[in-house]
C-alpha positions in Angstrom: -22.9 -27.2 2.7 -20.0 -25.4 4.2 -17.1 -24.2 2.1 -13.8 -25.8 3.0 -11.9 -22.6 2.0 -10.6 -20.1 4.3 -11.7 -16.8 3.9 -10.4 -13.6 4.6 -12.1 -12.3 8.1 -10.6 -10.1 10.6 -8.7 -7.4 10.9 -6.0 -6.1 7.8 -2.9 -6.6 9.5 0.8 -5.1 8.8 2.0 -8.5 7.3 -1.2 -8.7 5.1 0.3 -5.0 4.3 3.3 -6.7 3.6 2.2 -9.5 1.6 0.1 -7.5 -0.7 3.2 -5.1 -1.6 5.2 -8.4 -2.6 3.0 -9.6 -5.0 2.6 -6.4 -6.5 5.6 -5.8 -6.8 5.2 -9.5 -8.5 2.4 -8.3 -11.1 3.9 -5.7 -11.9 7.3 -7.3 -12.7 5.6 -10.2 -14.3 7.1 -12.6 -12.3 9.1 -14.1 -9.3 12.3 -14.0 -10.8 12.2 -10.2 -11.9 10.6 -9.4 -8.7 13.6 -10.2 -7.1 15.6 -7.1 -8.2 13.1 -4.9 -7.2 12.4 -5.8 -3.8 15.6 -6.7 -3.3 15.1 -10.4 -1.4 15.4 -13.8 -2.8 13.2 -16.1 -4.8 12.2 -18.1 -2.0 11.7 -15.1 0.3 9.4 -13.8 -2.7 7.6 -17.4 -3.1 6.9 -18.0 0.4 5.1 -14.1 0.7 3.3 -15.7 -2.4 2.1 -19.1 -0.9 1.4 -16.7 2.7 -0.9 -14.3 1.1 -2.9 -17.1 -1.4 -3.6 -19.4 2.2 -4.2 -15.5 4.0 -6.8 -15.2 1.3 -8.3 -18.5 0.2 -7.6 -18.0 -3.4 -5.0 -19.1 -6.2 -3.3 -15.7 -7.1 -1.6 -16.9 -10.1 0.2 -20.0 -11.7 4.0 -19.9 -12.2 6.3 -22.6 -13.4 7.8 -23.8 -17.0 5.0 -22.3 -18.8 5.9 -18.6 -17.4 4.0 -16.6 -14.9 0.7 -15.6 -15.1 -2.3 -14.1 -13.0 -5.6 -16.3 -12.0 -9.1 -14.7 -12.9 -9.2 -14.1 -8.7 -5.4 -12.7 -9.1 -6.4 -10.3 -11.1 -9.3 -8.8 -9.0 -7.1 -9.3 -5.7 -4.4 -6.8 -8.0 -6.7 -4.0 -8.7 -7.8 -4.3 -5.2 -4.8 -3.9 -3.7 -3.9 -1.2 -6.1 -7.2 0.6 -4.6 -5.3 -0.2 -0.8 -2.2 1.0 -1.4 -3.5 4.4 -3.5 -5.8 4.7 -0.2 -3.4 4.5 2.3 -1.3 6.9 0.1 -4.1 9.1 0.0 -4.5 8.9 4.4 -0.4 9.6 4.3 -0.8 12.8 2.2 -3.4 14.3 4.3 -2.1 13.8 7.5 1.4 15.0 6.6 -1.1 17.7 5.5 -1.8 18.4 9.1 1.8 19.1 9.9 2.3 22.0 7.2 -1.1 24.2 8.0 -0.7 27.1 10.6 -2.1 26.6 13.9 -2.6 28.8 16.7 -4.2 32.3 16.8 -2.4 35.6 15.2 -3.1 39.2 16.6 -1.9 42.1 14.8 -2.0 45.5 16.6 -2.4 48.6 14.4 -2.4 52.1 15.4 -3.7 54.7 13.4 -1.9 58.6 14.5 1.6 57.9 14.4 3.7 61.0 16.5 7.0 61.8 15.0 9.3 64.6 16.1 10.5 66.6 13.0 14.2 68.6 13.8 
């Protein structure tokens, strides 16, 4: 029998990029609400990455409402996954900016070894 979820499949695109900051900037806040001050956009801005990312993925990230917020068993994995992203793509940034600051090119240094000097 077929699953009636949608998975995940395809490429990793810049607004899955995006979507993955929000909510970890979410997680890490520890909720919607305090999120808000760090990314600097509104609630609903901040609830509609939210409800994006969890039809994007297939999966309930977390459960938010009277009761406070908190993370899904799958929210959790999804977390340190994207933890492992983000630290990856920091990782590529470094070492290509890495490729910037070595020297390049070929250096040729002439030595002579009698010098002539004229004494008065």
């Amino acid at each position: 029998m077929a699953s009636s979820k949608m998975h995940f499949i395809g490429q990793l695109q810049d607004m899955d990029l995006r979507l993955l900051r929000v909510y970890k900037a979410v997680v890490e806040s520890g909720g919607f609400s305090a999120a808000q001050l760090e990314l600097n956009v509104s609630r609903s801005t901040i609830s509609a990455c939210m409800s994006d990312l969890e039809t994007r993925l297939g999966l309930k990230l977390c459960s938010r409402g009277r009761a406070g917020f908190s993370l899904t068993n799958a929210g959790q994995q999804v977390y340190e996954i994207t933890l492992q992203l983000l630290r990856s793509i920091d990782t590529f940034r470094n070492q290509l900016n890495t490729l910037h600051t070595q020297l390049k090119g070929e250096l040729n240094i002439g030595i002579t070894d009698n010098l002539i000097t004229i004494w008065r």
